[in-house]
PyMOL commands that place a pseudoatom at each C-alpha (Angstrom):
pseudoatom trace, name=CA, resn=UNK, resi=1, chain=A, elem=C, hetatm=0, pos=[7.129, -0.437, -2.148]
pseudoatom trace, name=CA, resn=UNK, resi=2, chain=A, elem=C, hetatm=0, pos=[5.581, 2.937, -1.062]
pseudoatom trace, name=CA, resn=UNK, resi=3, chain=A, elem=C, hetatm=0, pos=[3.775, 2.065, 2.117]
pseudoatom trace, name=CA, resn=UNK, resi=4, chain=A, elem=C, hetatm=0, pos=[5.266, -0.237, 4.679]
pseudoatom trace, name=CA, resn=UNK, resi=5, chain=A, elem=C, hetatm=0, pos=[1.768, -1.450, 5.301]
pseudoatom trace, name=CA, resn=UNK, resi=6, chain=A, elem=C, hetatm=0, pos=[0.514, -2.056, 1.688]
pseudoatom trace, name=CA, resn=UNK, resi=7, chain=A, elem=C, hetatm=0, pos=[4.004, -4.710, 0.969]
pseudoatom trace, name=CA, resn=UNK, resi=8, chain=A, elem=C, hetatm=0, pos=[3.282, -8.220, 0.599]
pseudoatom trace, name=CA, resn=UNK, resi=9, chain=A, elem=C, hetatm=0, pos=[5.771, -10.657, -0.097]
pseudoatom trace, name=CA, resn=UNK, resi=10, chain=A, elem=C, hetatm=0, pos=[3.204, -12.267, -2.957]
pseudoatom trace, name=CA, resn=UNK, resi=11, chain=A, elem=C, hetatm=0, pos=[3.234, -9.468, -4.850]
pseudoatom trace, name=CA, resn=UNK, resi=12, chain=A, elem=C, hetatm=0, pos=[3.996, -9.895, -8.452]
pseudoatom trace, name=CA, resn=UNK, resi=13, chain=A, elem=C, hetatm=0, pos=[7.045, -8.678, -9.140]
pseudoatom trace, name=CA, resn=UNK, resi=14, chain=A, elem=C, hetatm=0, pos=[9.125, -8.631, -12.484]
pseudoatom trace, name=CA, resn=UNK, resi=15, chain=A, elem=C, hetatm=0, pos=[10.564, -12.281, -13.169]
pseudoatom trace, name=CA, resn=UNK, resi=16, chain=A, elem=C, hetatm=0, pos=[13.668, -10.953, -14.872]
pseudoatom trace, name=CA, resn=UNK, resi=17, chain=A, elem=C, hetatm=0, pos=[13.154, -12.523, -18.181]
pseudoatom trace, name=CA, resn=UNK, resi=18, chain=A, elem=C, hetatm=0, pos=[14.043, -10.170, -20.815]
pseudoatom trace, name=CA, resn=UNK, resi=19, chain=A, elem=C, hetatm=0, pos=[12.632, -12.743, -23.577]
pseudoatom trace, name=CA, resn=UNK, resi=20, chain=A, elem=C, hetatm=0, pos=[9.900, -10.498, -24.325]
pseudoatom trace, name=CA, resn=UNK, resi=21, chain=A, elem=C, hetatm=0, pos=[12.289, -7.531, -25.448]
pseudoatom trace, name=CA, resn=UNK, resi=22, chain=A, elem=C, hetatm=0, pos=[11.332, -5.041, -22.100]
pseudoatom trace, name=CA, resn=UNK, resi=23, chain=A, elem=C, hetatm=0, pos=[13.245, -3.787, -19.839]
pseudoatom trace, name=CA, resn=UNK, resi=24, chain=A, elem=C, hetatm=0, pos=[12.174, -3.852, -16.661]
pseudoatom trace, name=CA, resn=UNK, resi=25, chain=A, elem=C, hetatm=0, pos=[13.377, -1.865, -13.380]
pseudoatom trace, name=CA, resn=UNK, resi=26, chain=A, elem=C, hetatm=0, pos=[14.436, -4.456, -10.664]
pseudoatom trace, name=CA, resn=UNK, resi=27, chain=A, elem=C, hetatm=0, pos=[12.792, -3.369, -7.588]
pseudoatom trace, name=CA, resn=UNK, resi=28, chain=A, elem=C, hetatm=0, pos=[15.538, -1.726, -5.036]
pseudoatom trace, name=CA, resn=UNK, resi=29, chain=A, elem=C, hetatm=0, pos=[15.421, -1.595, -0.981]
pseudoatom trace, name=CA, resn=UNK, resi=30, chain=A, elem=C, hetatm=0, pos=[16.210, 0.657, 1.597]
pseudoatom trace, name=CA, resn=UNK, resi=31, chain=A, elem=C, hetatm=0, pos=[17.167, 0.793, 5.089]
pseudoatom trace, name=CA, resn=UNK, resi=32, chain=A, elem=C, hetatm=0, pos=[17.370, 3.975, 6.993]
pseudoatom trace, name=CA, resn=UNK, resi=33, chain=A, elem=C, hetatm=0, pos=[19.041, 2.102, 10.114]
pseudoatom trace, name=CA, resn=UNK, resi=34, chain=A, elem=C, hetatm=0, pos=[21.844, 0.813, 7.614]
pseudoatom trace, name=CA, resn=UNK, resi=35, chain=A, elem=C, hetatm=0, pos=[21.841, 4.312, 5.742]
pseudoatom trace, name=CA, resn=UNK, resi=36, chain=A, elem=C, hetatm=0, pos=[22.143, 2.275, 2.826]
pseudoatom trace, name=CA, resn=UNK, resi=37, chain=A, elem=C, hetatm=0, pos=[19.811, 1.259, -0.568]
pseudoatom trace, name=CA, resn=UNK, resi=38, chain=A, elem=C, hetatm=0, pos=[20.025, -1.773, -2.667]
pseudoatom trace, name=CA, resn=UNK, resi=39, chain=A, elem=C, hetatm=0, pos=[19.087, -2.344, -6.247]
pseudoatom trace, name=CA, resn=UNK, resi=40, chain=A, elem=C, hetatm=0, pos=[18.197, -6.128, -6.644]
pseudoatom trace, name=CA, resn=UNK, resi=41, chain=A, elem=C, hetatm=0, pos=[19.308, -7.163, -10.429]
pseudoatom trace, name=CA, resn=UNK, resi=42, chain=A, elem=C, hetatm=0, pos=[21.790, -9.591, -8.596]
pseudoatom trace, name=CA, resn=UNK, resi=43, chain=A, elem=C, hetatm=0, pos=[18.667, -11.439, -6.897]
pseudoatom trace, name=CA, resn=UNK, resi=44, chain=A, elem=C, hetatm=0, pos=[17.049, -11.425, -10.595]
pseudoatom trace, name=CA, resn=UNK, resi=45, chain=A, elem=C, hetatm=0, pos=[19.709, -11.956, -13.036]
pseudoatom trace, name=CA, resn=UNK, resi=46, chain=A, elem=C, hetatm=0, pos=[22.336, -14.386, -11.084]
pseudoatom trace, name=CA, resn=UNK, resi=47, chain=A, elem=C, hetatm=0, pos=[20.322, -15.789, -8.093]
pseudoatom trace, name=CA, resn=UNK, resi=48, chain=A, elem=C, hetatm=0, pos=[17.308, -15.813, -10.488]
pseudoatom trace, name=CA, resn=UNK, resi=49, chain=A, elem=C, hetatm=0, pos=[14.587, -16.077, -7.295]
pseudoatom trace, name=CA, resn=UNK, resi=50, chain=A, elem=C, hetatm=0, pos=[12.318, -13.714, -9.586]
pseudoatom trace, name=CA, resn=UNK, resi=51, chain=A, elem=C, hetatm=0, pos=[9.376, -12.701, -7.923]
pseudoatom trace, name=CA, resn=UNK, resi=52, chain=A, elem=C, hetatm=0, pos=[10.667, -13.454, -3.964]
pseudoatom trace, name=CA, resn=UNK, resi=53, chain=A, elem=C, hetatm=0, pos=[13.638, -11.545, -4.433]
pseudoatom trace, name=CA, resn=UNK, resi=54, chain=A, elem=C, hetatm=0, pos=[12.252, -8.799, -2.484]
pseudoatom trace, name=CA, resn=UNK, resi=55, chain=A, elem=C, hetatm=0, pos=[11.041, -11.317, 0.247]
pseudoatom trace, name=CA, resn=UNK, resi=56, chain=A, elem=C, hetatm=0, pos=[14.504, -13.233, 0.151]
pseudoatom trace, name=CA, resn=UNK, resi=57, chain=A, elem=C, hetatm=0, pos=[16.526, -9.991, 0.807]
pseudoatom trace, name=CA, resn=UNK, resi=58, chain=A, elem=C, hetatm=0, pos=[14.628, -8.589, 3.837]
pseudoatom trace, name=CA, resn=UNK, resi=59, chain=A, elem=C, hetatm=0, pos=[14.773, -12.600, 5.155]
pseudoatom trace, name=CA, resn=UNK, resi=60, chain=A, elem=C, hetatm=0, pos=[18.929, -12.350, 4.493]
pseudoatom trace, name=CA, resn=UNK, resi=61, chain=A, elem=C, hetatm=0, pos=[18.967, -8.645, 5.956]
pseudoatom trace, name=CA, resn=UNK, resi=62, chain=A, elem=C, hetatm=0, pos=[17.125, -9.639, 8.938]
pseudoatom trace, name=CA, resn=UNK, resi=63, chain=A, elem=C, hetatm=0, pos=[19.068, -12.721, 9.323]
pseudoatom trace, name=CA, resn=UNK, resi=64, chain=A, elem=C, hetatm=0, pos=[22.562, -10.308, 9.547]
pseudoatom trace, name=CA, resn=UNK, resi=65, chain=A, elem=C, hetatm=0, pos=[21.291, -7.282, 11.165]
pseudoatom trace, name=CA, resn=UNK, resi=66, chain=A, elem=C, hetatm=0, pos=[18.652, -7.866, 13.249]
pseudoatom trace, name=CA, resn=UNK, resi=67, chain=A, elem=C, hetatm=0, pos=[16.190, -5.770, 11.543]
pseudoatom trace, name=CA, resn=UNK, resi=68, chain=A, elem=C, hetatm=0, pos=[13.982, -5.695, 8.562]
pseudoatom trace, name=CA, resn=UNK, resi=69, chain=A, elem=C, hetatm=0, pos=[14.170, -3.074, 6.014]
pseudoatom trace, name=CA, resn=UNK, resi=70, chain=A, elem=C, hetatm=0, pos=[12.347, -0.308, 5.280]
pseudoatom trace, name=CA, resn=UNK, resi=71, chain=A, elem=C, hetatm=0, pos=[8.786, -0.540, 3.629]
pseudoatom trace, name=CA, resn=UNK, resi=72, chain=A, elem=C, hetatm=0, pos=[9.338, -4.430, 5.150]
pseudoatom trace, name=CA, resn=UNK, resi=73, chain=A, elem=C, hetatm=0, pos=[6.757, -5.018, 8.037]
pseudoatom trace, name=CA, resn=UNK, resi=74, chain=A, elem=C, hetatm=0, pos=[5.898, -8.617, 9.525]
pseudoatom trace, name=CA, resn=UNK, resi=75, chain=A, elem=C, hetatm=0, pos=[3.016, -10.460, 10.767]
pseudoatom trace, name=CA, resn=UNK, resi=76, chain=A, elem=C, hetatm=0, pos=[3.850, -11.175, 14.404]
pseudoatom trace, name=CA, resn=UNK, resi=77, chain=A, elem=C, hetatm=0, pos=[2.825, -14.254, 16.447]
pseudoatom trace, name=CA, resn=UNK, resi=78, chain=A, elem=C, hetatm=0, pos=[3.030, -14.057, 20.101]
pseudoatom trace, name=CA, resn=UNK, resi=79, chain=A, elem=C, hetatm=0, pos=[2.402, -16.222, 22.814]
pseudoatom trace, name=CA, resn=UNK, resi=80, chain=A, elem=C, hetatm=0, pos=[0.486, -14.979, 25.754]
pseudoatom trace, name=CA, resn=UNK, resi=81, chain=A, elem=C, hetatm=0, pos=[1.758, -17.234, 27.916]
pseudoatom trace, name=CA, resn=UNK, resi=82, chain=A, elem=C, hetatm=0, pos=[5.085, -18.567, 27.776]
pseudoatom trace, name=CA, resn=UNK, resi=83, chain=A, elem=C, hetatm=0, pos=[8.169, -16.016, 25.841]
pseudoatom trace, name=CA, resn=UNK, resi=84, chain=A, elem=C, hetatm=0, pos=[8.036, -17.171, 22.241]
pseudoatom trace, name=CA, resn=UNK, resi=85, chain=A, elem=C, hetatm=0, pos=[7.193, -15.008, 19.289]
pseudoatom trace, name=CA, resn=UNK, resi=86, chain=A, elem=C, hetatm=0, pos=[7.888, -14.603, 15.818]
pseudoatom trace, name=CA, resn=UNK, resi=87, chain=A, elem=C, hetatm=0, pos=[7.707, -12.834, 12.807]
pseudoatom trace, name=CA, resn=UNK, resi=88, chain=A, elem=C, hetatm=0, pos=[7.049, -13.822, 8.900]
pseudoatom trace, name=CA, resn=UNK, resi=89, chain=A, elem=C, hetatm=0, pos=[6.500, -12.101, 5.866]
pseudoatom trace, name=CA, resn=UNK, resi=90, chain=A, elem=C, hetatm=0, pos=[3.510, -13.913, 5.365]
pseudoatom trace, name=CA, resn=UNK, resi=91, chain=A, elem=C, hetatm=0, pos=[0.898, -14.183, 6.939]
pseudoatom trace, name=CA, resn=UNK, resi=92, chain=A, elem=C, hetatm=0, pos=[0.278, -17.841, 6.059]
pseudoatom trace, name=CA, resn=UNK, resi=93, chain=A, elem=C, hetatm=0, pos=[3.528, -18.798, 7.735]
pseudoatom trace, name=CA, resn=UNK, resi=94, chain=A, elem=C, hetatm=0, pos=[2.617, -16.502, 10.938]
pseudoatom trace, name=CA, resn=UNK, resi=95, chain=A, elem=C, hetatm=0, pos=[-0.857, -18.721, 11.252]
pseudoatom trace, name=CA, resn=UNK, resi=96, chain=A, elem=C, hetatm=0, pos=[0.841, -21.956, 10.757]
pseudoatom trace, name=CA, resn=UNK, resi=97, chain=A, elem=C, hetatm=0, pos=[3.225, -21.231, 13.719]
pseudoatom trace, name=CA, resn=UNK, resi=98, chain=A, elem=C, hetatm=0, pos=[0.279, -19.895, 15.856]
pseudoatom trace, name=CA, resn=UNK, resi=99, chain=A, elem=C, hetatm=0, pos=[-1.513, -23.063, 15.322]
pseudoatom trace, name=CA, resn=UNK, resi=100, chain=A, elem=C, hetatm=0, pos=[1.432, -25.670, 15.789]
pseudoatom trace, name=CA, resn=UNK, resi=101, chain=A, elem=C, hetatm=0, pos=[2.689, -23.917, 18.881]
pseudoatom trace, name=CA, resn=UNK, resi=102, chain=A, elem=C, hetatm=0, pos=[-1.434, -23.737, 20.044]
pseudoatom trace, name=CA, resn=UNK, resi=103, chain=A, elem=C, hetatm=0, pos=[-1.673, -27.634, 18.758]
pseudoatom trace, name=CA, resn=UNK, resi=104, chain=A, elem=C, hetatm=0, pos=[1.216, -28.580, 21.146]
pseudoatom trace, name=CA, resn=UNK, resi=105, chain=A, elem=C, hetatm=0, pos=[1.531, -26.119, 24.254]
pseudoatom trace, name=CA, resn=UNK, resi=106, chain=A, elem=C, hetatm=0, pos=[-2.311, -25.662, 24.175]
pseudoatom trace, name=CA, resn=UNK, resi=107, chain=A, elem=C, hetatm=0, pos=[-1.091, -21.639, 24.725]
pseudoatom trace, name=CA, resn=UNK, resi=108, chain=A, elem=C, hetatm=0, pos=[-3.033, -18.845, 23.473]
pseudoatom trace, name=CA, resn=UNK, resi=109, chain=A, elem=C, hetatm=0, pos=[-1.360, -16.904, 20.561]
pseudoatom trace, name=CA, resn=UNK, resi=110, chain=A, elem=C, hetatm=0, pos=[-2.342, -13.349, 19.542]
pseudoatom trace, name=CA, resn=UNK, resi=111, chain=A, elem=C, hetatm=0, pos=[-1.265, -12.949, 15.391]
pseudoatom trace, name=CA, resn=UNK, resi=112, chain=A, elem=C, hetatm=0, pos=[-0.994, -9.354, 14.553]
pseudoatom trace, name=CA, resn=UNK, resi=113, chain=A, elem=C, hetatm=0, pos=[0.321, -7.585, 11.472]
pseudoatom trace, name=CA, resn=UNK, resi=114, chain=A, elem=C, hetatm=0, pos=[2.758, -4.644, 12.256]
pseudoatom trace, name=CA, resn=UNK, resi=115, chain=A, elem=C, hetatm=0, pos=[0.562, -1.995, 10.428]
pseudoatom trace, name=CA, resn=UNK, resi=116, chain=A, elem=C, hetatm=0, pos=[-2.439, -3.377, 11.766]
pseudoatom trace, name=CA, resn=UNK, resi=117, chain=A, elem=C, hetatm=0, pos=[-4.459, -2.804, 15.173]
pseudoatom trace, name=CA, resn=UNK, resi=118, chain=A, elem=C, hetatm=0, pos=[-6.313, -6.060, 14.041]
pseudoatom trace, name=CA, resn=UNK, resi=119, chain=A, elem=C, hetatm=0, pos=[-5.269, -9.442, 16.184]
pseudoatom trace, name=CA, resn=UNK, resi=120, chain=A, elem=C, hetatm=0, pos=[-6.215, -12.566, 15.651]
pseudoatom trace, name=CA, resn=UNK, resi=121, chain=A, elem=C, hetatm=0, pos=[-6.126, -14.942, 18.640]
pseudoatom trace, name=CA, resn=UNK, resi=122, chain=A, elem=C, hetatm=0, pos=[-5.634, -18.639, 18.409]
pseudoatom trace, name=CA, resn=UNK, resi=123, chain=A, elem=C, hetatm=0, pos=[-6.475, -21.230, 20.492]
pseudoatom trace, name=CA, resn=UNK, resi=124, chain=A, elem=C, hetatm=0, pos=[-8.235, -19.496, 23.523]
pseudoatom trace, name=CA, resn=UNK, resi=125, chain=A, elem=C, hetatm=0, pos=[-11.622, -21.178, 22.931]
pseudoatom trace, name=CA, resn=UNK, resi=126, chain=A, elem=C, hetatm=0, pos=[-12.869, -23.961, 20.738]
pseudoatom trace, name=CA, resn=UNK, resi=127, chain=A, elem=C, hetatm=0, pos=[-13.103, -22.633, 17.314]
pseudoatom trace, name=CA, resn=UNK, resi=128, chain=A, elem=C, hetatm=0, pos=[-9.316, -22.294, 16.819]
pseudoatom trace, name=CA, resn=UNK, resi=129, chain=A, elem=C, hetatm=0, pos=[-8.970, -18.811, 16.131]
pseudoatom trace, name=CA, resn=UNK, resi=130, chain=A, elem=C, hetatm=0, pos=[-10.818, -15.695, 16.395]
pseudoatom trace, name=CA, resn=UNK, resi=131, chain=A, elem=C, hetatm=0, pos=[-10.654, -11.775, 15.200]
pseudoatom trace, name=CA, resn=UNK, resi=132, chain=A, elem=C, hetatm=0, pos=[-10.840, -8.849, 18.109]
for i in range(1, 132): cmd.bond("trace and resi %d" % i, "trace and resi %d" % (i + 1))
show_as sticks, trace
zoom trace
């Protein structure tokens, strides 16, 4: 989790399952806006989500502050004309929404990482999408 830009939420993370004899480190999260760091052996041991416990926490800490964590950035659909946007982890999930909401409002929707200058726009000419 060292660059904000480099995180994705398909990275392979340790599963928690010890039955190999290692030890591992369970990832931790911070959030300078909170002030505040979190280890995540709850989300591995008792929750057991393994390898999206990192993507499950920054969903529940966005959902009840507002904000993603640090080293947490989104892929960021937005409508050019009408006010919706929105932001997943994944870029998968970003591209599905950009194409539904182009499939039924026939809008154009710019797709942009948040560490990227890179947009993708779908749904402003006939090949579906394209990269500026």
């Amino acid at each position: 989790m060292s660059d904000r830009n480099d995180w994705d939420p398909t990275d392979e993370l340790p599963t928690g399952d010890d039955s190999t004899g290692e030890e591992f480190d369970a990832p931790t999260i911070s959030c300078q806006r909170c002030d505040r760091t979190w280890d995540l052996s709850t989300e591995f041991e008792d929750l057991g989500v393994g390898n999206h416990a990192v993507e499950q926490f920054a969903l529940d800490h966005e959902r009840h502050t507002g904000h993603f964590p640090d080293d947490v950035s989104t892929w960021r659909a937005t409508c050019r004309n009408c006010t919706e946007v929105v932001e997943r982890l994944a870029r998968d999930a970003a591209t599905r929404w950009a194409e539904t909401h182009v499939r039924h409002t026939r809008h154009a929707v710019e797709l942009r990482h948040a560490g990227s200058d890179e947009t993708t726009l779908f749904g402003d000419d006939d090949s579906g999408s394209r990269t500026e």
